[in-house]
N, C-alpha and C positions, 0 to 999 in steps of 0.2 A: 845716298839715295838707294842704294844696293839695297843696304842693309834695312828698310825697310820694306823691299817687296819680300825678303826673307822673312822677316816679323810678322808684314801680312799673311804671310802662306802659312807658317805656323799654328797662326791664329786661327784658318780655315781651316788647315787641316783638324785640327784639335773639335773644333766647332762639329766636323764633319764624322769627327770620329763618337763625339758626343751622341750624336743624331743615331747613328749606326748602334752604338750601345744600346740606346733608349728604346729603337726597334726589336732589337734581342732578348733584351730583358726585363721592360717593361709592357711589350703589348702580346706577349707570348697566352696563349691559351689555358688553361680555361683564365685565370688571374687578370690577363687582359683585354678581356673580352667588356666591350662597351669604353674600350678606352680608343681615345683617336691621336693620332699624332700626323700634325701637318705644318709647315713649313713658310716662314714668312718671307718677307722679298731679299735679307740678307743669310736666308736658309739657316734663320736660330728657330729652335722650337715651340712650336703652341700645342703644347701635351693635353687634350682634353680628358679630365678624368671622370671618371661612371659615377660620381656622387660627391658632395661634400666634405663626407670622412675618408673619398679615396682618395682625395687632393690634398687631403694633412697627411695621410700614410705615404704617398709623396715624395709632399715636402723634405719628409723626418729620414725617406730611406734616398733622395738625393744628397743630405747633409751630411751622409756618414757613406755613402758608397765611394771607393777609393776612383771613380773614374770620373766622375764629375766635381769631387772635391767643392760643394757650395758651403760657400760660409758666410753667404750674404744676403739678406733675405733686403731686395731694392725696395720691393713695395709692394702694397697689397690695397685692389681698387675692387670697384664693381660697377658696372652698367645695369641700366633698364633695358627688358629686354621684351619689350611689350609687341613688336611686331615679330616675335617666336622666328626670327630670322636665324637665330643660334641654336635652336631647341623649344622644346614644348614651355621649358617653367620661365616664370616672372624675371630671373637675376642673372646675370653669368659673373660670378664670383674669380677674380683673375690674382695670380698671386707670382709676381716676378720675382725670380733666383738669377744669381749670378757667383761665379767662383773667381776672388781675388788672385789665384794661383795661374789659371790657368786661361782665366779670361771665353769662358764659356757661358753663356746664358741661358736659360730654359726660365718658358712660361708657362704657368698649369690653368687654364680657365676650368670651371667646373658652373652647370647650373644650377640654381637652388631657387626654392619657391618663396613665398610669403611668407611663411607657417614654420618651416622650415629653418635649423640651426646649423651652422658649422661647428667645428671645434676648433679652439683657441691655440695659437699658436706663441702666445707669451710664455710659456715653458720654455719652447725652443728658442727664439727670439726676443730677449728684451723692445724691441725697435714695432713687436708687431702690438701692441698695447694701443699705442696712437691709432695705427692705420688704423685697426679693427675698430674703436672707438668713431674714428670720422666715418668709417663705411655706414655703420649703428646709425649715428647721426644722420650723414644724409640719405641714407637707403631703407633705412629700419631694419637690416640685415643684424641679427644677434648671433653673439658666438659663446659656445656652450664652454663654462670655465673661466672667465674673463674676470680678471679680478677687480675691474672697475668700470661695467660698461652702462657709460652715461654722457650725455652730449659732449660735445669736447668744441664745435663751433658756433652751433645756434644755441639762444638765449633756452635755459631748461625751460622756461615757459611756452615754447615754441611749439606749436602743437605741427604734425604733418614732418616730413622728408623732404628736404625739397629739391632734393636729385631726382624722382620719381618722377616720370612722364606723366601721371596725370596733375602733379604740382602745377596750380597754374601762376606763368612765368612773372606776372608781374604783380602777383597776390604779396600784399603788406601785413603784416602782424603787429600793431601797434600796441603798445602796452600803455595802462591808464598811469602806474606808478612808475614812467619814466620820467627822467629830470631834465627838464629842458636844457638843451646846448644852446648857448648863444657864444660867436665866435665874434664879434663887436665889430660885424660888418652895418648892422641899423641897430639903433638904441631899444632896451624895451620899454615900455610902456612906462611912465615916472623916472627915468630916467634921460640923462643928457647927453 
């Protein structure tokens, strides 16, 4: 039992020392400026970064800095962000890192508009191809470089986002050349 409050403190301190680097080095003047960095209920970090492209520059200089050591790119999501509770534009584009080594997490959100691209992080990431593809999908979020950005879970015919707050919730897309299912709970028609 020891030996895990030892593990856990490790793990905080580490956490703690992450946070302290990230202050130093990434929100330093003028380079950091419009950059925010705040603190969630287990004190890991929500790095806000000043734009799109400064969230992949980021990404690429957490994956190679020897004090965060990330080589895990968890996931990459986005919200609607229509009541401007996070900022001015439409999206908050959120991209979770974690480092196998040292058990360190950092999260970079960054906002983006409608109109608006990111850059593709499948260079660095094999693993971000999907994410980026479902964001595309259900947010209309496109990302600049992508080497295959096209639906990945609604039907290509699928007109609309339907992660988008003004998606309305119980709106059906019916398509004329779908094939009927029948799971031979009632017979069909001519049939016994």
């Amino acid at each position: 039992m020891g030996n895990s409050f030892v593990k856990d403190a490790e793990f905080l301190k580490r956490q703690q020392d992450a946070n302290t680097r990230l202050q130093e080095k990434y929100l330093v003047l003028p380079l950091g400026e419009g950059r925010k960095l705040e603190l969630d209920k287990l004190d890991e970090p929500i790095f806000w970064a000043k734009s799109a492209d400064d969230a992949v520059m980021l990404v690429k200089s957490f994956k190679v800095d020897p004090n965060f050591k990330i080589d895990f790119l968890s996931d990459i999501t986005a919200y609607d962000n229509t009541d401007k509770k996070d900022g001015p534009k439409r999206f908050v584009l959120v991209y979770q890192l974690y480092s196998t080594t040292t058990q360190v997490r950092i999260r970079i959100k960054t906002l983006i508009d409608l109109n608006e691209e990111a850059n593709t992080l499948v260079g660095e990431w094999d693993g971000a191809n999907w994410l980026e593809r479902e964001i595309f999908d259900l947010y209309g979020i496109k990302f600049k470089g992508h080497p295959n950005l096209r639906r990945i879970m609604m039907d290509e015919r699928f007109t609309g986002h339907p992660l988008r707050k003004e998606y309305p919730m119980k709106q059906r897309e019916p398509f004329s050349d779908n094939v009927r299912l029948h799971l031979g709970a009632h017979s069909l028609p001519g049939q016994k």
